[in-house]
C-alpha positions in Angstrom: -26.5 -61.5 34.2 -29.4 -59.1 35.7 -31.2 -60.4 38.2 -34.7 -60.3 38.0 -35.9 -59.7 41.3 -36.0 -55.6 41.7 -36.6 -53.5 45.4 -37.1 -50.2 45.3 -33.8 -49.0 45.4 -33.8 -51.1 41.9 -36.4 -49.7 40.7 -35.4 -45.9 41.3 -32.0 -46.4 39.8 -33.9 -47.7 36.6 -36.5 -45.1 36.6 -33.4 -42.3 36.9 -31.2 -44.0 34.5 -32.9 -46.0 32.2 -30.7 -49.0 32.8 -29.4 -50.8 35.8 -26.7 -50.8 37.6 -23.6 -53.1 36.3 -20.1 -54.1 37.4 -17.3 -55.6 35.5 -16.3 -57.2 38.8 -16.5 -58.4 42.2 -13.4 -57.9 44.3 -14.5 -58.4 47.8 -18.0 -60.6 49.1 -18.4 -60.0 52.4 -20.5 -62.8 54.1 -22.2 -62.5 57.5 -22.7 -66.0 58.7 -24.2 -65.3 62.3 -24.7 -63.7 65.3 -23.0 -66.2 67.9 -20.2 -65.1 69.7 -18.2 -65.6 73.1 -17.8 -61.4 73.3 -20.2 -58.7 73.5 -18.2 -56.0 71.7 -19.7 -52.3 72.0 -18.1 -51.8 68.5 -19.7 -55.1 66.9 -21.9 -53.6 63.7 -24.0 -56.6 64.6 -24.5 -57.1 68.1 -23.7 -60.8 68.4 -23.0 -62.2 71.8 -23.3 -65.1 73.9 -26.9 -65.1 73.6 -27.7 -64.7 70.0 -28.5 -67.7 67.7 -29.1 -66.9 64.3 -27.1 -68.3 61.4 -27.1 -68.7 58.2 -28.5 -72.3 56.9 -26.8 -74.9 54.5 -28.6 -73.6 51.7 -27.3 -69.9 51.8 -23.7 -71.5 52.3 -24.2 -73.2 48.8 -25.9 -70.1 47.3 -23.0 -67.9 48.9 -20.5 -70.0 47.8 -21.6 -70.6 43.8 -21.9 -67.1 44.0 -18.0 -66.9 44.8 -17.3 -69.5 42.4 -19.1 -67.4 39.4 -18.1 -63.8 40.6 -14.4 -64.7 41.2 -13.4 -62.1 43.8 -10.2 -61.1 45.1 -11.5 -61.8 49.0 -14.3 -63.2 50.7 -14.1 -61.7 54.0 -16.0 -64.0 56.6 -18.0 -61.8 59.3 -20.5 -62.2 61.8 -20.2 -62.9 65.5 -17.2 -65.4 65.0 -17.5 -67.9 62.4 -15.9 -70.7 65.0 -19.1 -71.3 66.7 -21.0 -71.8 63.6 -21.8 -75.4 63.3 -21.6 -74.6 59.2 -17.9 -74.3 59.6 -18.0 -71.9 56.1 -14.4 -70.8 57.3 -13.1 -74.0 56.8 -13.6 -73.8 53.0 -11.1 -71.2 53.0 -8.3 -71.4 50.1 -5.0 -69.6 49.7 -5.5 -66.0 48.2 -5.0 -65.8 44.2 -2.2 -63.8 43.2 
């Protein structure tokens, strides 16, 4: 499937190449699902804390998680502040790993 919605990196790939860029497969979709958090981690790649309050809405959950069902990958790795807080609960729709 190629998705028709092209940004500039997109674009530049196509105007280099010809073509754009494929995979035969998905093995890991990492999903950032908000910025709340009871820590505020120097290390944290997203600066969530306490204080922050954005998360991702019901309808990215769905979109996120049809886009598991179709890509099939080995691991979703849940990520963002801590996924506890998040009234979404998205962890919670975590299965047992495929062999």
């Amino acid at each position: 499937m190629i998705v028709s919605i092209m940004n500039d990196f997109d674009k530049k790939i196509r105007e280099v190449t010809g073509t754009y860029l494929k995979t035969s497969s998905i093995e890991i979709i990492q999903v950032n699902v908000g910025t709340p958090c009871d820590n505020r981690c120097v290390h944290c790649h997203i600066q969530a804390g306490p204080d922050r309050t954005e998360i991702m809405d019901s309808r990215t959950v769905h979109l996120v998680l049809r886009a598991a069902r179709n890509a099939k990958p080995k691991l979703i790795d849940i990520t963002g502040g801590a996924p506890e807080p998040t009234p979404l609960r998205l962890h919670k729709n975590r299965k047992k790993r495929r062999p």
